[in-house]
Residue, then its C-alpha position, 0 to 999 in steps of 0.5 A: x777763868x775757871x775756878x778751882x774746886x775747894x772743899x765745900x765742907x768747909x763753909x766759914x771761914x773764922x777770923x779772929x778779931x776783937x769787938x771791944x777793949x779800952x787801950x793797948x796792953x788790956x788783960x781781956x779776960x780780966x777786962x771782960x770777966x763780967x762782960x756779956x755777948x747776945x749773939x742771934x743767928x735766924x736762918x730758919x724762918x717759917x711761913x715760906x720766908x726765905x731763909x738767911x743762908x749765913x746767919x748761923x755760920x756769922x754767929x757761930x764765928x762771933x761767938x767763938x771770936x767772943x769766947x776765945x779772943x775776948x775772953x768772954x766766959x762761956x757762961x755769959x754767953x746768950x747763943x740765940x739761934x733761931x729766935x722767935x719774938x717771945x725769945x727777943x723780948x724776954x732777951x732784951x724787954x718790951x717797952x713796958x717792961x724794959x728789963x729782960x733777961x739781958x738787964x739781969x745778968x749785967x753786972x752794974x757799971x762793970x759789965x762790957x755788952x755786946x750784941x749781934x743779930x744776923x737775920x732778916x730786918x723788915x720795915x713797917x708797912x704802917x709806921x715805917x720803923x725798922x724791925x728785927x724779924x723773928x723766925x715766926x714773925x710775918x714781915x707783912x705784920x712787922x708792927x705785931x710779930x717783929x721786934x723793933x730796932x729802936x726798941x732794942x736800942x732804948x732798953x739797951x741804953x737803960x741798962x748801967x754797961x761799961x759799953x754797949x756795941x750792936x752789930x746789926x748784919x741785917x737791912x730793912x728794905x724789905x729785900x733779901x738775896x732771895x728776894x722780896x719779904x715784903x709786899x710793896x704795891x708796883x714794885x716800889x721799895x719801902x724805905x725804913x725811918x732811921x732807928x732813934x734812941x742809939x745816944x751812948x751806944x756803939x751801933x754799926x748795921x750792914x746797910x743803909x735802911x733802902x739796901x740789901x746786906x749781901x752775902x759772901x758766897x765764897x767765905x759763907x759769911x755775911x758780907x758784913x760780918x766778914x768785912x767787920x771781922x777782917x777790919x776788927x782783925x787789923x785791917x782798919x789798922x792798916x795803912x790804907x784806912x787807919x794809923x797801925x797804931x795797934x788800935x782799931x778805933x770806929x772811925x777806922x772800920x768805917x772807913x774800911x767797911x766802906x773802903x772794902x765792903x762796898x766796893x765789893x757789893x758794887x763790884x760783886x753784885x752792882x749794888x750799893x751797900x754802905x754800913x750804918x755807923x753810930x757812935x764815937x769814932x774814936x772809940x776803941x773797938x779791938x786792941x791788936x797785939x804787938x806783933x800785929x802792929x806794924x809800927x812795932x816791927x823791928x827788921x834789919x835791912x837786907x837786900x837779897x834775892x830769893x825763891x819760894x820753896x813751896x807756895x807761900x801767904x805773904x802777911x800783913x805783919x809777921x804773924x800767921x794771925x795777920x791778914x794775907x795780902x798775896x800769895x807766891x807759888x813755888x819757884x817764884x822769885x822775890x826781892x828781900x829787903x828785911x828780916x825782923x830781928x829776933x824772929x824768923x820772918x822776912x819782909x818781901x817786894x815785889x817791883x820795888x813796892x813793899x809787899x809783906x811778910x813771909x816765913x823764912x822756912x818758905x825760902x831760899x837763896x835764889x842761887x840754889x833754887x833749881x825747879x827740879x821734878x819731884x822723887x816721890x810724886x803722890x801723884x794726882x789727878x785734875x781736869x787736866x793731869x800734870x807731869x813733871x818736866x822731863x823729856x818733851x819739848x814746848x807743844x809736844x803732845x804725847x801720851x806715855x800708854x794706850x789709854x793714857x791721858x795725852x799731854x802736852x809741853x809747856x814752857x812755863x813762865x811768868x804771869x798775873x795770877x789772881x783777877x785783874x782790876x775790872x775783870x769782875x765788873x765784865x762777868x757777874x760769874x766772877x764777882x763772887x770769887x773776886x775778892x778771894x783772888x785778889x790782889x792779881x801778882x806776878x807769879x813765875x812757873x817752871x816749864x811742865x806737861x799738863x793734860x790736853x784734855x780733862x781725864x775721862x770717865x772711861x780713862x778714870x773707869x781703867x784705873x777704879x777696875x786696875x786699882x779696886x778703888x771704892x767711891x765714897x759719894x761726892x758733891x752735887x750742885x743743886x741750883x745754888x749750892x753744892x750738897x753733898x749726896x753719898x749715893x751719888x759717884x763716878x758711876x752715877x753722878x745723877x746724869x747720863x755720861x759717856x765714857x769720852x765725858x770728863x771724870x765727876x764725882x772724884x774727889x781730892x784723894x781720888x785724884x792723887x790715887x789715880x796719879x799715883x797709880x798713872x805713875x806707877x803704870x808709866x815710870x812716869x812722874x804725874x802730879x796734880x798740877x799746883x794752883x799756879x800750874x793751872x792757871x798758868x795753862x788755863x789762862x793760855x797768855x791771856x789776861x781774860x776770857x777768849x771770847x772777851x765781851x762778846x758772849x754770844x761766843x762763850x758755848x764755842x769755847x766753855x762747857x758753862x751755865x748757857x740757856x742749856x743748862x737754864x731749863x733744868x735751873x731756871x732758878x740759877x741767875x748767873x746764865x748767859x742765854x745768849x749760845x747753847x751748847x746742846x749739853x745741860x751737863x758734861x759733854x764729850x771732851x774736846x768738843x770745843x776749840x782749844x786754847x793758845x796752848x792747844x788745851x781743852x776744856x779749861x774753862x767751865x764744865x768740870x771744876x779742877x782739883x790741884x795740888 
C-alpha cells in the first residue's frame, strides 16, 4: 500500500549505540580519554565514479556515537570526508613507512582504536587484493591509486593499542548499488582474496568479497551501518540473538547482522549480504546501561486492561533510548501485565504474547477510554481529509459545502497495521519500506469520515484565494530521490495539472492550515487523519494489494511507476511495464476503480500526509 509522505529533510536516522568497552559498570570517558577514532565517509568520487549516497551520512552517525556515547574527545577524532589516497596513507602509512599520522596520536598501551570507512571497496584486477578506494582512485587501477585493506590491517596490528575495531561498510566486488566499478570481460564478477594480517584486530565488513553492501534507502544509512549501530544499541543483547546480559559481545552482532541484515538484503533487494566478522567472539563491543538490560527490569505483576491515549512506541526496555519493537495507535486496546517498580513504565501484551514497554502517561484505564471527536481541530489536509465522527452513517457520502471535499462514512475497526510476512518478497516497491513497517500488529480504530477523493488542485486553489496562503517551494522527485526545489508550488509543480488533479506540493503545515480553515468554512471538525486512520481506509479489509500478483491490473487501480511514467525515468528500476495508465504524473482523480470502501486514489499517484 501506499506509503505515507515523511520529511525527506530528515535523512539519517542517529542511534546511539557503543563500539568498544571492556565490562559493565566502564566509566567510557575515563576509559577512552586516550583512545582514537579515524572515521572515512567517500561519497563524492571523480573520474565519473558513482557516488556512495550514505557514506557521509554513516560517518556523521559514528562520529557523533563516538564523541558522545564513547566519549572519545573531539580532539582525537580523524573525520576524513572524501579521502584522497595521499590522506590514507598519510592517515594510516604505507608499507614502507608503516607509521602514519594514526601511529602518532596513540598513546602506547592506553590508547582504544577505532576505525571506519564508508565507501567504495574494489578488487585488484591483477593481484586480486581488496582495496579501499579513494576519491581520485581508478577502480581499474586498484593496485596503483587504491589502498590496500591488508595493508590497513598489517600497520594497524604494529601499532601498541589497547584494542583495534574496523568497521569496513564497504564490498569488493567490484559492484555498487549504482552499478558496476570495475571493467570485468563478459560480465564475470571478479572475486576479491580475503585480506590477511587481521591476528589481534576486531574486524567486521559489510559483505563477503563476491557481494554488493546495499543500502537502507528509508534510514539514509548504509544497510550495514544501521544494522551494526541497531545491534551495538542492544538488539544483539536481545533475546532473540544474545543473553541481555548488558554486554554486547562480537558473537552476538554477528548473529544479529546476519539474523537482520541479511534477511533484509535477501528480502529488500534478492540479494545476499552476509558481513565479514573477525576477531574474538567474546570480545565486548558495547556495555549497555542498566535500564537498557532487561535482566535488570524489576516490575510488579498486574493484570489490567487499558487503552492508548495517543499513539504510542512500545520499547524493548523501559527507556526512550531502547529499540522500538511496535507501534499503537490512539484508542487501542492493550493487556497490562507489569509495571516497573520505582519508574512510570508498564509492560504491555498483545494475544497473550510479551510485547514491550510503554510510558504510563500514554495510558488509560480502558473503562474511561471513550474515542470522542476533538474540541480544537488543528485541522489538516491529506490525500484524503478526515472528519471526526459525528452525524453520518457507515458508506455515507456526503459533502458539508459547494466545493468541499466529499466524504465518506467508515465504521472503524480493527486490523494488522504495518506489512505482513512476505508481502515484500511480492513487490520489490515495498522491500525498501519493509523494515520500517515491521513487525505487522493489531491496531483498533474508532469509526470516522475520511475524503473520497484526494483534495483537488481547484479544491486547494479556493482555500490559498480565501485564506492568502503563500507557497513556499516543495519537494520533487528526481529519478531516485526526492530534492527540494523552492521554485517549484502548488501552482507549478514542474507538470501540467488540471484542476480536477490532486493537490501537489503542499506541505504538512499546509495541510493543517487548510483543515483548519475547512473547519472553520463548515462548522465542521476536519483533521489529518492519523496514520493508522489511513491505513485503515487505504487498506479497505485487505491485507494487499487489490490486483494481488496479477500486475498487468495495477494501472486499473493505482496512479504508480507504470511504462508511462518509464519514458520520462527510464533510470528508475522500480517500474511495472506491464499497463499504463496514459499519465506519466498526476491524473484526474477518480479515474480508477475504487476500493472496498468506496475511496479513491489511495495507492500510488499523490503521497499522503497525516497527522
Amino acid at each position: 500500500m501506499r506509503r505515507i509522505l515523511a520529511l525527506v529533510s530528515l535523512i539519517t536516522m542517529l542511534i546511539a549505540p557503543a563500539l568498544a568497552a571492556s565490562a559493565a559498570g566502564v566509566d567510557l570517558r575515563a576509559e577512552n580519554k586516550h583512545s582514537v577514532a579515524v572515521i572515512i565517509g567517500n561519497k563524492k568520487y571523480t573520474n565519473r565514479i558513482p557516488e556512495v549516497s550514505f557514506a557521509h551520512n554513516d560517518a556523521a552517525a559514528v562520529r557523533r556515537y563516538v564523541i558522545e556515547v564513547l566519549g572519545y574527545r573531539k580532539g582525537n577524532v580523524m573525520d576524513l570526508r572524501d579521502a584522497t589516497k595521499a590522506q590514507l596513507e598519510a592517515t594510516f602509512g604505507t608499507e614502507k613507512r608503516p607509521r602514519g599520522r594514526l601511529f602518532n596520536w596513540v598513546r602506547a598501551g592506553r590508547s582504544n582504536i577505532t576505525v571506519f570507512y564508508s565507501g567504495h571497496g574494489v578488487p585488484g584486477l591483477q593481484d586480486r587484493r581488496s582495496y579501499l578506494l579513494p576519491v581520485d582512485g581508478d577502480p581499474n587501477l586498484a593496485e596503483i591509486t587504491g589502498y590496500p585493506v591488508d595493508l590497513l590491517y598489517a600497520n594497524l596490528a604494529k601499532i601498541d593499542a589497547k584494542s583495534v575495531t574496523v568497521l569496513i561498510d564497504a564490498c569488493f566486488s567490484g559492484e555498487s548499488p549504482k552499478g558496476l566499478l570495475v571493467r570485468s570481460a563478459s560480465g564475470i564478477t571478479l572475486t576479491a582474496k580475503r585480506p590477511q594480517g587481521a591476528a589481534g584486530l576486531t574486524v567486521l565488513t559489510a559483505a563477503a568479497n563476491d557481494q554488493l553492501a546495499s543500502w537502507d534507502e528509508k534510514a539514509k544509512l548504509g544497510l550495514f551501518t544501521k544494522h551494526l549501530l541497531d545491534a551495538l544499541y542492544g538488539a544483539a543483547d536481545s533475546s532473540e540473538s544474545g543473553n541481555a546480559d548488558g554486554s554486547v559481545t562480537l558473537v552476538e552482532v554477528e548473529r544479529y547482522l546476519q539474523e537482520e541484515m541479511s534477511y533484509a538484503a535477501r528480502r529488500r533487494f534478492n540479494r545476499q549480504q552476509r558481513a565479514t566478522v573477525l576477531g574474538n567472539a567474546d570480545h565486548v563491543l558495547a556495555v549497555l546501561p542498566p535500564e537498557m538490560t532487561t535482566k535488570s527490569i524489576d516490575v510488579e505483576v498486574l493484570q489490567e486492561k487499558y487503552t492508548l491515549k495517543s499513539g504510542a512506541n512500545v520499547r524493548r526496555a523501559p527507556s526512550t533510548r531502547a529499540p522500538k519493537v511496535a507501534f499503537l495507535a490512539k484508542d487501542a486496546e492493550v493487556q497490562v501485565s507489569g509495571k516497573v517498580k520505582g519508574s512510570n513504565w508498564y509492560r504491555v501484551e498483545r494475544d497473550g504474547q510479551p510485547l514491550g514497554f510503554v510510558f504510563g502517561e500514554l495510558l488509560e484505564t480502558a473503562a474511561l477510554s471513550v474515542p470522542k471527536p476533538p474540541v480544537d481541530p488543528q485541522g489538516g489536509k491529506s490525500s484524503q481529509t478526515g472528519r471526526s465522527a459525528q452525524a453520518f452513517k457507515p458508506g455515507q457520502v456526503f459533502r458539508d459545502c459547494q466545493g468541499c471535499p466529499e466524504m465518506v462514512g467508515l465504521a472503524g475497526g480493527a486490523f494488522d497495521m504495518g506489512t505482513q510476512a512476505g508481502m515484500a518478497a511480492a513487490n520489490a516497491a515495498v522491500q525498501g519500506f519493509a523494515q520500517a513497517e515491521q513487525p505487522a500488529h493489531r491496531v483498533a480504530v474508532p469509526a470516522f469520515a475520511i475524503g473520497r477523493h484526494e483534495v483537488t488542485r481547484g479544491q486547494y486553489a479556493a482555500f490559498v484565494k480565501d485564506s492568502g496562503r503563500k507557497s513556499r517551494g516543495c519537494y520533487v522527485w528526481s529519478t531516485a530521490d526526492w530534492k527540494q526545489e523552492r521554485k517549484r508550488s502548488w501552482k507549478s509543480p514542474g507538470f501540467a495539472q488540471g484542476d480536477d488533479h490532486p493537490a501537489v506540493c503542499v506541505s504538512w503545515q499546509d495541510a493543517q492550515a487548510y483543515a483548519k480553515w475547512l473547519s472553520g468554512k463548515t462548522g465542521g471538525s476536519y483533521r489529518l487523519p492519523s496514520e493508522a486512520e489511513w491505513e485503515f481506509a487505504a487498506r479497505a479489509g485487505g491485507a494487499g494489494r487489490p490486483w494481488g500478483g496479477q500486475v498487468g491490473r495495477q494501472c486499473r487501480h493505482a496512479n504508480g511507476a507504470d511504462r508511462d511514467y518509464a519514458v520520462k525515468f527510464p533510470q528508475d528500476t522500480l517500474v511495472n511495464n506491464a499497463c499504463g495508465d496514459g499519465h506519466v504524473n498526476s491524473g484526474p482523480v477518480g479515474g480508477r476503480q475504487a476500493n472496498a470502501l468506496g475511496l479513491f486514489d489511495t495507492l500510488g499517484a499523490t503521497p499522503a500526509v497525516t497527522s
